[in-house]
C-alpha positions in Angstrom: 95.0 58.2 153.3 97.9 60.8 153.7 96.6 63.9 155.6 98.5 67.5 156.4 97.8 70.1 159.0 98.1 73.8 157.8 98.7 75.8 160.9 98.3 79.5 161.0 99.1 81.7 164.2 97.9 85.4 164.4 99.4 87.6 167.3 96.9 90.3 167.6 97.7 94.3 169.4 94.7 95.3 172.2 92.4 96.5 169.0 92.5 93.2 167.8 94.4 94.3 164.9 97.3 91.9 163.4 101.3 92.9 164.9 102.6 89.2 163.9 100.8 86.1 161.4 103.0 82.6 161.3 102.0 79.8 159.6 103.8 75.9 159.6 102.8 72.7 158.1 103.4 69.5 159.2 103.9 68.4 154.8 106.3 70.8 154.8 110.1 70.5 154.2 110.7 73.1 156.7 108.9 72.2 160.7 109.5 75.6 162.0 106.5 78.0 162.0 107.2 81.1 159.2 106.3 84.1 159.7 104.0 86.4 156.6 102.7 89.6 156.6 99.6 88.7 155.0 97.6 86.2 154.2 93.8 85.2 152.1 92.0 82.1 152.7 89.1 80.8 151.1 87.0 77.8 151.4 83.8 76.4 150.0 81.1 75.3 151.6 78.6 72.8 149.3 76.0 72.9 151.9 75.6 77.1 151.4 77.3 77.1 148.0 79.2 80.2 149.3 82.7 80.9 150.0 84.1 81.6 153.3 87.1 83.9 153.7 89.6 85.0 155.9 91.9 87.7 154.6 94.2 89.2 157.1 97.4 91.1 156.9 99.5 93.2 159.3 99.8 96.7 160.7 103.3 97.0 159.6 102.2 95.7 155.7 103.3 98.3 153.7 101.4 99.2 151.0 103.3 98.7 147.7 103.7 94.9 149.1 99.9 95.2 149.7 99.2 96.1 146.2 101.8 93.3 144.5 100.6 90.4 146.9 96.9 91.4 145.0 98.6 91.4 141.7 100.3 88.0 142.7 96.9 86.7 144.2 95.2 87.6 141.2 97.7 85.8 138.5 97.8 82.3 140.4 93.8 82.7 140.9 94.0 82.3 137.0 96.0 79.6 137.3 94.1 77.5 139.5 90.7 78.3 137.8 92.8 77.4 134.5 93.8 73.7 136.1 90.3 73.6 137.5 88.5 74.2 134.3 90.6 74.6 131.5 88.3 77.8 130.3 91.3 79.8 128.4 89.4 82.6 127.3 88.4 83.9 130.5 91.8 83.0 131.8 93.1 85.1 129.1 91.2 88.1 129.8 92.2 87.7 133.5 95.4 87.6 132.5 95.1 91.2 130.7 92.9 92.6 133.8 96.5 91.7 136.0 98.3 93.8 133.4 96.0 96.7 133.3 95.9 96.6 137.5 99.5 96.2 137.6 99.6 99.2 135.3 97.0 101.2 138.0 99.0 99.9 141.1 102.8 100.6 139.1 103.9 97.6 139.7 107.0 96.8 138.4 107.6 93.0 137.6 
């Protein structure tokens, strides 16, 4: 069995409040760590049938970046549930929720 680490480094100011997030992988093409601005992780766990999240982002983020990474977030959500389920109709109304928050947030694509 082929396994993969997914590392993810958070430099944190006195508040405890993100200044610097890198993340590296040892599957990756690239070795070097990279550094983000934001990122979301979530995880289920059978035993509680919950999700466990970590969503973290730094103090420099600006906003409009904030608002598309949601918009980009919420998109490739649909696409994983659509892999993971192949349920199109609900896909498709996710699809036109991106579009009316894109609309809210003026994103531009």
């Amino acid at each position: 069995m082929k396994t993969a680490e997914i590392k993810i480094t958070v430099a944190l100011d006195d508040n405890n409040v993100p200044e610097k997030i890198l993340w590296e992988s040892t599957d990756a093409v690239n070795k070097e760590a990279l550094p983000v601005s934001s990122f979301m992780l979530a995880l289920w766990d059978p035993s509680y049938k919950n999700t466990l999240r970590i969503d973290l982002w730094t103090k420099e983020m600006p906003v409009d970046e904030m608002k598309r990474f949601f918009y980009e977030t919420l998109q490739t959500m649909g696409d994983s549930f659509l892999r993971a389920t192949g349920e199109t109709n609900i896909v498709e109304d996710l699809r036109d929720y991106c579009a009316h928050f894109a609309d809210k947030m003026e994103i531009t694509k």
